[in-house]
Every structure is written in structure tokens, then in C-alpha cells.
Backbone atoms as SQL, in Angstrom:
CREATE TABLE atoms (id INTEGER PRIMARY KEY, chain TEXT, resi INTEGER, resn TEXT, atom TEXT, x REAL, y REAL, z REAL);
INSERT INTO atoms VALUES
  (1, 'A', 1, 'UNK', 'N', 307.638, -51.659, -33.321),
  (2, 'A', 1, 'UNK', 'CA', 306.665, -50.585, -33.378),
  (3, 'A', 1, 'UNK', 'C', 305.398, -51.100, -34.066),
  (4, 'A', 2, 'UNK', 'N', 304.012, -50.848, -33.483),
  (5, 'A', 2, 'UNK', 'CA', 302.866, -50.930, -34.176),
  (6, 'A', 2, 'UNK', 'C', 302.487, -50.748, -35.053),
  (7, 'A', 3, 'UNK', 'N', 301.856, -50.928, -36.206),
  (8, 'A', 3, 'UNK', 'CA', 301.293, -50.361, -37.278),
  (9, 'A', 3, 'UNK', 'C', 300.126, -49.803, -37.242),
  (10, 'A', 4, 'UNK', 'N', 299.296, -49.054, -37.453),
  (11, 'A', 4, 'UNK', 'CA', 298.136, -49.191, -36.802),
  (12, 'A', 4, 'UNK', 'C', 297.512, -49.382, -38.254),
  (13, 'A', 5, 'UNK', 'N', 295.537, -49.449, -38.433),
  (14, 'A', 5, 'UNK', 'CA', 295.061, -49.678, -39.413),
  (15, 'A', 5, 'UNK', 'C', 295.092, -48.824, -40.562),
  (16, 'A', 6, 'UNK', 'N', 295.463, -47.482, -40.177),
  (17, 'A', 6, 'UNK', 'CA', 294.996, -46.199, -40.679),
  (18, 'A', 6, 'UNK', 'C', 296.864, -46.180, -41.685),
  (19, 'A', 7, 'UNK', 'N', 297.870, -46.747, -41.040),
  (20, 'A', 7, 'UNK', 'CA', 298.853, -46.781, -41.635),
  (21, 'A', 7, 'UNK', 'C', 299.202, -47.856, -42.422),
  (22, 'A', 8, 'UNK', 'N', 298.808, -49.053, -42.094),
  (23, 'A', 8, 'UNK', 'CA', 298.511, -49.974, -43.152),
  (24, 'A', 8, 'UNK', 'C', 297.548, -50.058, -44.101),
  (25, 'A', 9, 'UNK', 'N', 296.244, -49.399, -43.968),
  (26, 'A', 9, 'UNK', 'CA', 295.567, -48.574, -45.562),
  (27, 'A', 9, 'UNK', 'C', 296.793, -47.973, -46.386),
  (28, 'A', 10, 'UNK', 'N', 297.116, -46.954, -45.575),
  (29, 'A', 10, 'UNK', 'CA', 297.804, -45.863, -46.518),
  (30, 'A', 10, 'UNK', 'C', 299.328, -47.158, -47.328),
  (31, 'A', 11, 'UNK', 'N', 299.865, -47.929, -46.669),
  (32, 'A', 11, 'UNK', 'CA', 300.563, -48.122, -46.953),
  (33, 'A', 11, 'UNK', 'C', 300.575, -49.287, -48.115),
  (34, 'A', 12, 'UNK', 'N', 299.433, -50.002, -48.123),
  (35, 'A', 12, 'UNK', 'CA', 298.872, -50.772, -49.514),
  (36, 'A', 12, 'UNK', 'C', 297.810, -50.240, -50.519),
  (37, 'A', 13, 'UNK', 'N', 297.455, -49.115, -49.993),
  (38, 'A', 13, 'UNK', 'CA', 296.258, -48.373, -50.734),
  (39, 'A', 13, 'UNK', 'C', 296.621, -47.457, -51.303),
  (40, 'A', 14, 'UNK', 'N', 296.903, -46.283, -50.696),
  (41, 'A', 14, 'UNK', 'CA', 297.395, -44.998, -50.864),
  (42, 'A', 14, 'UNK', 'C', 298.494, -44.609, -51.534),
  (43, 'A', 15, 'UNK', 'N', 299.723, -44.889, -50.847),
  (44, 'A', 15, 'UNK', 'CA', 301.112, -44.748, -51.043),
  (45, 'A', 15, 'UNK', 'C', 301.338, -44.971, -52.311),
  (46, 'A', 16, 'UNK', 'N', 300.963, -45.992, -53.085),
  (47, 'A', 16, 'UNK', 'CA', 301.393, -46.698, -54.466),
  (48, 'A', 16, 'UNK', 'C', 300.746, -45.710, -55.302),
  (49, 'A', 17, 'UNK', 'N', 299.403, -44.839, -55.202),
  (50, 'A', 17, 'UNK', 'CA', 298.908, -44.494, -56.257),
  (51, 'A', 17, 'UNK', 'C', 299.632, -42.610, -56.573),
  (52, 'A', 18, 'UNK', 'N', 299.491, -42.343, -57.851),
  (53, 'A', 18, 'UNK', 'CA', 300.501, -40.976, -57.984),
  (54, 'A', 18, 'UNK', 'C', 299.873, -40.119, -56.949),
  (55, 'A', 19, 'UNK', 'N', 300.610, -38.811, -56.875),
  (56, 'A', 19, 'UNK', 'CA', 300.017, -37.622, -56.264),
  (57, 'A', 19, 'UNK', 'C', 298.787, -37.062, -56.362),
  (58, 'A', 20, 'UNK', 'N', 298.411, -36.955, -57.586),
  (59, 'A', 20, 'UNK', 'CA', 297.432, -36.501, -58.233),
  (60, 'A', 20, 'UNK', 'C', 296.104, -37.125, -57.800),
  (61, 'A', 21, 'UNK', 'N', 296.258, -38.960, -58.362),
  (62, 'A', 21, 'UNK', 'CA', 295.329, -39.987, -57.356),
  (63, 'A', 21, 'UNK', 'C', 295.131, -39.637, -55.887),
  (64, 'A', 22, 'UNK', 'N', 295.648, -39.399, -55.436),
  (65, 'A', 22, 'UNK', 'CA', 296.042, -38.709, -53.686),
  (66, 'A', 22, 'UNK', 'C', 294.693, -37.888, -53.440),
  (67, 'A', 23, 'UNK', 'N', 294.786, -36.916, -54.357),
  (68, 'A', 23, 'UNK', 'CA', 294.617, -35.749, -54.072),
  (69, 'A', 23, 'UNK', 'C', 293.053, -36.076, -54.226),
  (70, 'A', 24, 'UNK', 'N', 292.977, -36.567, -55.387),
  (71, 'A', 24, 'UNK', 'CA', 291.491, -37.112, -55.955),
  (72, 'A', 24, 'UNK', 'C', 290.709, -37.641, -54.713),
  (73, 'A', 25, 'UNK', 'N', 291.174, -38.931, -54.318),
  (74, 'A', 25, 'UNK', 'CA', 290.780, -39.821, -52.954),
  (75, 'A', 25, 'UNK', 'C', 290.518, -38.646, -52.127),
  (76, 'A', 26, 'UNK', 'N', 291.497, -37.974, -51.166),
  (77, 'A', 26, 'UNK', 'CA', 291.416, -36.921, -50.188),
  (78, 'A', 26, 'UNK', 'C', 289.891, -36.091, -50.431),
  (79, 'A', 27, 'UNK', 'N', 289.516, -35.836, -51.539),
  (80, 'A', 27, 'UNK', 'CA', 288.629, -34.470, -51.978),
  (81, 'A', 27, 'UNK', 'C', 287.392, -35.905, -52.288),
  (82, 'A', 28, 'UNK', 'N', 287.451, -36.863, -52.534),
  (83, 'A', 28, 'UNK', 'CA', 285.976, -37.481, -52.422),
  (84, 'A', 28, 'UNK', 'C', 286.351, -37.859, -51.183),
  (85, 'A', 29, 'UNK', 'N', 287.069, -38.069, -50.188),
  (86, 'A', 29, 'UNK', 'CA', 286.571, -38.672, -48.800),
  (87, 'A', 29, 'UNK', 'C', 286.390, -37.636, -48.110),
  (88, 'A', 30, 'UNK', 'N', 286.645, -36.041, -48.356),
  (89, 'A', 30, 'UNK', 'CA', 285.967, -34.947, -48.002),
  (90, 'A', 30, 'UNK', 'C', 284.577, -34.705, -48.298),
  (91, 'A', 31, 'UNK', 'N', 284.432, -34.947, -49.511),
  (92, 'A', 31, 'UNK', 'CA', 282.896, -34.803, -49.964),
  (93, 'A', 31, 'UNK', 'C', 282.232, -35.598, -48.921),
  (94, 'A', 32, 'UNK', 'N', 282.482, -36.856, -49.227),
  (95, 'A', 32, 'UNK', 'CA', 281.835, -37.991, -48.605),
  (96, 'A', 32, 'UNK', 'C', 281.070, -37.896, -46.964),
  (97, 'A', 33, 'UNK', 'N', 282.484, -36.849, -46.400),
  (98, 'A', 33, 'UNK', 'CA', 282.033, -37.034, -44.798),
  (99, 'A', 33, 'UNK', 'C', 281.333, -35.555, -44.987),
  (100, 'A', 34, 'UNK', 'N', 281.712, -34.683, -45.643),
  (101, 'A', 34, 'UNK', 'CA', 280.853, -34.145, -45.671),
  (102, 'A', 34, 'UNK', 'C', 279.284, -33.959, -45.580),
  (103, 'A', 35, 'UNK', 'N', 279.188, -35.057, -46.893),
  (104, 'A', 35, 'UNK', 'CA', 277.724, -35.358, -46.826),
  (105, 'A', 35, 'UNK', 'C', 276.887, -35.710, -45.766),
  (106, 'A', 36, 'UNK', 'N', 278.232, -36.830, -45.410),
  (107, 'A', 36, 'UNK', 'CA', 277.431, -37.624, -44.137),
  (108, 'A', 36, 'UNK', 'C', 276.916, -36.476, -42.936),
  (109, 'A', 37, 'UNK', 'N', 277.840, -35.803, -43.047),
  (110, 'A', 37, 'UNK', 'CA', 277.437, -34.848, -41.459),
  (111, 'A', 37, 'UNK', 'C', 276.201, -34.299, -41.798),
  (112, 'A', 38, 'UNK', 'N', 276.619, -33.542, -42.825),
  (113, 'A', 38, 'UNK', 'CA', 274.726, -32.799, -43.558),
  (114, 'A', 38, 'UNK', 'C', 273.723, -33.600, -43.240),
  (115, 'A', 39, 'UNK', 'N', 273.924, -34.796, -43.613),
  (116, 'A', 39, 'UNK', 'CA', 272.536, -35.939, -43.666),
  (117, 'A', 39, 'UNK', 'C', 271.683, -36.387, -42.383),
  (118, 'A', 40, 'UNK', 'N', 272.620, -35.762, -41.170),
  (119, 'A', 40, 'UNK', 'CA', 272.187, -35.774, -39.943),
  (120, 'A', 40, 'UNK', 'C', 271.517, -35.244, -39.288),
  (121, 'A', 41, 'UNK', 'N', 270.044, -35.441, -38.835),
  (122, 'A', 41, 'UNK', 'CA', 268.940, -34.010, -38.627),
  (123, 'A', 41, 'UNK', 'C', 269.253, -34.139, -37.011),
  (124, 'A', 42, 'UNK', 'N', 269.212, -32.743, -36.915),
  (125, 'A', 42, 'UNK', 'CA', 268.961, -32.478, -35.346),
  (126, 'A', 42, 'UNK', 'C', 268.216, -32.725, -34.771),
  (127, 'A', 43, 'UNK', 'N', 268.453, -33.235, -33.796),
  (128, 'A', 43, 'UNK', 'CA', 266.974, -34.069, -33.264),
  (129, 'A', 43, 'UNK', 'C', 265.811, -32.816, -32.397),
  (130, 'A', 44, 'UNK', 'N', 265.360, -33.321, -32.665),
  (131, 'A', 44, 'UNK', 'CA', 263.245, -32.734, -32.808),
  (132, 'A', 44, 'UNK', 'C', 263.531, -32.652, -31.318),
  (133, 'A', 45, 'UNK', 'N', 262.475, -31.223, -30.643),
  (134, 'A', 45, 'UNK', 'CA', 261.942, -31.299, -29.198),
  (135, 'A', 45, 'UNK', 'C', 261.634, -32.494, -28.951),
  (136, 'A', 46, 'UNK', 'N', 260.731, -33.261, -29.488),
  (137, 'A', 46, 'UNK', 'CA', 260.040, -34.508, -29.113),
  (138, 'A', 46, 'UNK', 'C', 261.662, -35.815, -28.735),
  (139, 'A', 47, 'UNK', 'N', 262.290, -35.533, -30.250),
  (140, 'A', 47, 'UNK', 'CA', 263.139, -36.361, -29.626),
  (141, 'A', 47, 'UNK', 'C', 264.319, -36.412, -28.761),
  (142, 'A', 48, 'UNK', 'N', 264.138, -34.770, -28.090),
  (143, 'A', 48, 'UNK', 'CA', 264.846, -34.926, -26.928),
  (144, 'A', 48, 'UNK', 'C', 263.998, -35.605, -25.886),
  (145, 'A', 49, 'UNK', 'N', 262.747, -34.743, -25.655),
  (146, 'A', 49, 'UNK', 'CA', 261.461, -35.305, -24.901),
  (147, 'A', 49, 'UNK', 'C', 261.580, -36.773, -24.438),
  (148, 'A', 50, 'UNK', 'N', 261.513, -37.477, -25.509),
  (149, 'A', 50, 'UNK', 'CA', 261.643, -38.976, -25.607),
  (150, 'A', 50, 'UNK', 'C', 263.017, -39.814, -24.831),
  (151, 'A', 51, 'UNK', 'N', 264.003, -38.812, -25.152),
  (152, 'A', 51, 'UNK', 'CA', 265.513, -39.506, -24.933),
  (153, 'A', 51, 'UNK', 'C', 265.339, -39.624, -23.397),
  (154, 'A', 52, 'UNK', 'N', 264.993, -38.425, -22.705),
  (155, 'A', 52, 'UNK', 'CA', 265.639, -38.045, -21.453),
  (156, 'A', 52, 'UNK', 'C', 263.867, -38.783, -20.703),
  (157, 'A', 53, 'UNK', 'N', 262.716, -38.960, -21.394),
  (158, 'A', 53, 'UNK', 'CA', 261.612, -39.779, -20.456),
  (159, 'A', 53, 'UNK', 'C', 262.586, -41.259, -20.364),
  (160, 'A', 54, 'UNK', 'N', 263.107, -41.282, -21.712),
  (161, 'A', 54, 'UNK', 'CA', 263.646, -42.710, -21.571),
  (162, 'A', 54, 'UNK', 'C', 264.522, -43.003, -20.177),
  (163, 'A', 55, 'UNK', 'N', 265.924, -41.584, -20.390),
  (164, 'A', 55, 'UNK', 'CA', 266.477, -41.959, -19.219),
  (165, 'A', 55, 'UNK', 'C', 265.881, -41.692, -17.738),
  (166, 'A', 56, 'UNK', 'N', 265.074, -41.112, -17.619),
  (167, 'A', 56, 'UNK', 'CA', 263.967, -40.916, -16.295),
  (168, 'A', 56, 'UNK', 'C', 263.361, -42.203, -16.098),
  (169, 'A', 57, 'UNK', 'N', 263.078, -42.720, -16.913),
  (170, 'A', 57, 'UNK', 'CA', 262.285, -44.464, -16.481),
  (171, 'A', 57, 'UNK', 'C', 263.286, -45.648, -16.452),
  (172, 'A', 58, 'UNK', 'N', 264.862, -45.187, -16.895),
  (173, 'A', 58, 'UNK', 'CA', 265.745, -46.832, -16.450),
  (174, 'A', 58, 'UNK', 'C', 266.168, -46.350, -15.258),
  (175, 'A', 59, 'UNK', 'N', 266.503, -44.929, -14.524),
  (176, 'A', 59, 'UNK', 'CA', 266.846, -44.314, -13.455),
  (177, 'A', 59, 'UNK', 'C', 266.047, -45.396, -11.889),
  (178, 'A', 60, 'UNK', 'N', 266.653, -45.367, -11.037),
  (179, 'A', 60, 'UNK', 'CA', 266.262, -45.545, -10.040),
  (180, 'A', 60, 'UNK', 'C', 266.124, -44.412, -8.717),
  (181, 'A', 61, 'UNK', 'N', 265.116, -44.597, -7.777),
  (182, 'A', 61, 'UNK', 'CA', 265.521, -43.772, -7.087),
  (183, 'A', 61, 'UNK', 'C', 265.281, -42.020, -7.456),
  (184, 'A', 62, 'UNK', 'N', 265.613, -40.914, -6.038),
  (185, 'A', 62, 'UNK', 'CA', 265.421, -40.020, -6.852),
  (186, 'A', 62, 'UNK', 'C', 266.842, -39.180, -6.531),
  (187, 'A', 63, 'UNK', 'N', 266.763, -38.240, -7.328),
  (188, 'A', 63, 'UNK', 'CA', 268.043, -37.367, -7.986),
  (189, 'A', 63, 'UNK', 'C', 268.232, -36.612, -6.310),
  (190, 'A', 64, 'UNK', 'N', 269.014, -36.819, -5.363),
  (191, 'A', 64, 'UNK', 'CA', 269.310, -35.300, -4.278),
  (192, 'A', 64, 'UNK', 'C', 269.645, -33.893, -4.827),
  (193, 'A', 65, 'UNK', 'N', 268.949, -33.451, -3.931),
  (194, 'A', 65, 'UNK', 'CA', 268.788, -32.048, -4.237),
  (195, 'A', 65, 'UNK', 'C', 270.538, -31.486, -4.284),
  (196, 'A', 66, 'UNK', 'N', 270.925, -30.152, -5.101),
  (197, 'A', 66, 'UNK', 'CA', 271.902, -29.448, -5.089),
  (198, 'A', 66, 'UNK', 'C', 272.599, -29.981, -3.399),
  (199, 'A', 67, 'UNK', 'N', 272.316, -29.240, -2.630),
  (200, 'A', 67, 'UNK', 'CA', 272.564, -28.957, -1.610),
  (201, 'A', 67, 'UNK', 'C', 273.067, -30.442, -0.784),
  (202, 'A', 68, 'UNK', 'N', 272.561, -31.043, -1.093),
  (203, 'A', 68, 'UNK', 'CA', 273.581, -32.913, -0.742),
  (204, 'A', 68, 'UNK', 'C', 274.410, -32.986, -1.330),
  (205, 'A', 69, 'UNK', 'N', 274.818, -32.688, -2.545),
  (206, 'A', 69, 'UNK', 'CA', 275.911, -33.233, -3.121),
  (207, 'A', 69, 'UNK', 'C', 277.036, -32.436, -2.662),
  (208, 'A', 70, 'UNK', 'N', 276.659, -31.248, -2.668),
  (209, 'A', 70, 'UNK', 'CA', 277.606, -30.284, -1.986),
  (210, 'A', 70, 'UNK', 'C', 278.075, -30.647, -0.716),
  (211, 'A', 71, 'UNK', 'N', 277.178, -30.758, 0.321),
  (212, 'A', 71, 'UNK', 'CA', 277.481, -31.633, 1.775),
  (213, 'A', 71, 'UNK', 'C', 278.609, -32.630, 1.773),
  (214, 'A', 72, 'UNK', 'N', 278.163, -33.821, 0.478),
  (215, 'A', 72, 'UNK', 'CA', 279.265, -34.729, 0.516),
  (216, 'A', 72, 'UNK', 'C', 280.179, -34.454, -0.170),
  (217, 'A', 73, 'UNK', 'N', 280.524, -33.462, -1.127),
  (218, 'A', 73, 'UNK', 'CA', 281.714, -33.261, -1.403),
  (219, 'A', 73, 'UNK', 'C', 282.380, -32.357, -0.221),
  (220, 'A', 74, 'UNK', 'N', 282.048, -31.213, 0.323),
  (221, 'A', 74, 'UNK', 'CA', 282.796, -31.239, 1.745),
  (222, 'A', 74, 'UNK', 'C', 282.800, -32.064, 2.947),
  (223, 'A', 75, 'UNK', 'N', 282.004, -33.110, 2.982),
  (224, 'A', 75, 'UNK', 'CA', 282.571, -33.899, 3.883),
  (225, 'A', 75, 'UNK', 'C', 283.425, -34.484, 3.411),
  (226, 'A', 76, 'UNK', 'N', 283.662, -34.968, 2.246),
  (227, 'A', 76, 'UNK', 'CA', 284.767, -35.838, 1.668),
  (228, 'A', 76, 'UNK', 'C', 286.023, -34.847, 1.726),
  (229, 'A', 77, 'UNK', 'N', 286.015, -33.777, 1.260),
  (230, 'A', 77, 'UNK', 'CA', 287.372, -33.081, 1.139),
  (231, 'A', 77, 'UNK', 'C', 287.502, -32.919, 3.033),
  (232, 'A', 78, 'UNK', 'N', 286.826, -32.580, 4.107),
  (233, 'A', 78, 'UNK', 'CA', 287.343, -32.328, 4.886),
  (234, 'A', 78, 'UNK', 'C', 288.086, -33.751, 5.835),
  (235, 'A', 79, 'UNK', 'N', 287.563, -34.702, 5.253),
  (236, 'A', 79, 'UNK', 'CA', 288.164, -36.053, 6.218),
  (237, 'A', 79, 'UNK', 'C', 289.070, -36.711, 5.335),
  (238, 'A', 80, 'UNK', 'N', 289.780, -35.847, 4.260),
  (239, 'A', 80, 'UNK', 'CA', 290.640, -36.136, 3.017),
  (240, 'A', 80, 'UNK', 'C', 290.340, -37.400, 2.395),
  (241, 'A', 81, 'UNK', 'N', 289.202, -37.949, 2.197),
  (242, 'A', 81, 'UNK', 'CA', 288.693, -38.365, 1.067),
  (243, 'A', 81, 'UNK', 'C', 288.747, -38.510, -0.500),
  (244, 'A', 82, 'UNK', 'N', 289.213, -36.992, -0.792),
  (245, 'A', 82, 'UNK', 'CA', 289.011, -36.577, -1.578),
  (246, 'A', 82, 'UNK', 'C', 290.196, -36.021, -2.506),
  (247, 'A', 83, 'UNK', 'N', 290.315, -36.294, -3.561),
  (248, 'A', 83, 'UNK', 'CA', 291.350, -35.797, -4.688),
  (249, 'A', 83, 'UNK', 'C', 291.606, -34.553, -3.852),
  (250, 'A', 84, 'UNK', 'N', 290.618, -33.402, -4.143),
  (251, 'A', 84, 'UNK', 'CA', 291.243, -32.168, -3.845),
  (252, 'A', 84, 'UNK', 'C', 291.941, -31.795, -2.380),
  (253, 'A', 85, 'UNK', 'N', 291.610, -32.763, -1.325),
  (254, 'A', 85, 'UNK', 'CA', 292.347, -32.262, -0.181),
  (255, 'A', 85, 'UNK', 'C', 293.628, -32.661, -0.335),
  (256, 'A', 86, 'UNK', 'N', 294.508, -33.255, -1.566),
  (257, 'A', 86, 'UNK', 'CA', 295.854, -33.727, -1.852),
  (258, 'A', 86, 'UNK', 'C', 296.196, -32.217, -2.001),
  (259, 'A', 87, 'UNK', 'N', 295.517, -31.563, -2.776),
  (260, 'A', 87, 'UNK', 'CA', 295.529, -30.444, -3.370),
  (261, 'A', 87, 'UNK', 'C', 296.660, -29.477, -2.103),
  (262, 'A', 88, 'UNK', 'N', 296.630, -29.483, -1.092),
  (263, 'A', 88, 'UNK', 'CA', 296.696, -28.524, 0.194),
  (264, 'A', 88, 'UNK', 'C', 298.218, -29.244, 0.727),
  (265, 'A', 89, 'UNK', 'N', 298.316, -30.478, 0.165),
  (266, 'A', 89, 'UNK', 'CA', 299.875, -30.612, 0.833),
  (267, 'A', 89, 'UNK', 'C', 300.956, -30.358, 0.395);
């Protein structure tokens, strides 16, 4: 059976120290991520603005309209192509 990393911490780190120590660790690595999440600003109109010009300029090509994609997903389901025409047997 594997160990994984998270069980070999606990098992040279953790395990050895009393309950109490436990408890201590647990409540600062709560704080801790706590903080971290707080410390994270939501990103700004602009820097959505920015994200999605970004992905608009590595893009190739242009996006088909609704109405194609739909086309080829029923052409695909009707010439069983498609996951969902398994669906029907």
C-alpha cells in the first residue's frame, strides 16, 4: 500500500506531538489558509477585460455561431457518432 505525502507528514510530524500540540498546529494552519484566501483580491473589470482580450488574441479563427454547433452535434448523434446515441440501445 502507498503512503502518500500528506500521511507521511502526519506520520513523522504530527503523530509524535501530544493532543493538545495537534490541536495548536490544526488552528494556526486554519488561520494561515485563512489568511491566505482573504489576501486574494478579486480581480478588477479591467482584469477580466485584459484576461479574455488576452484569450481573443492567442485564439485562431472565428467562434461558429450557436446554431453550428448544434447542427454537428445532431449530425453526430444521428450517424451514432456520438456518446449519446449509445444512450438509445
Amino acid at each position: 500500500m502507498m503512503v502518500t505525502a500528506v500521511e507521511q507528514l502526519y506520520q513523522r510530524h504530527i503523530q509524535p506531538i501530544s493532543a493538545i500540540q495537534q490541536l495548536q498546529l490544526l488552528a494556526l494552519i486554519s488561520q494561515q489558509l485563512a489568511m491566505s484566501q482573504a489576501a486574494k483580491p478579486k480581480p478588477s473589470r479591467m482584469d477580466l477585460k485584459e484576461f479574455f482580450q488576452h484569450c481573443d488574441s492567442r485564439e485562431l479563427g472565428i467562434e461558429p455561431e450557436w446554431q453550428e454547433h448544434l447542427a454537428v452535434i445532431q449530425q453526430s448523434k444521428s450517424t451514432g457518432q456520438s456518446w449519446n446515441s449509445l444512450e438509445s440501445l
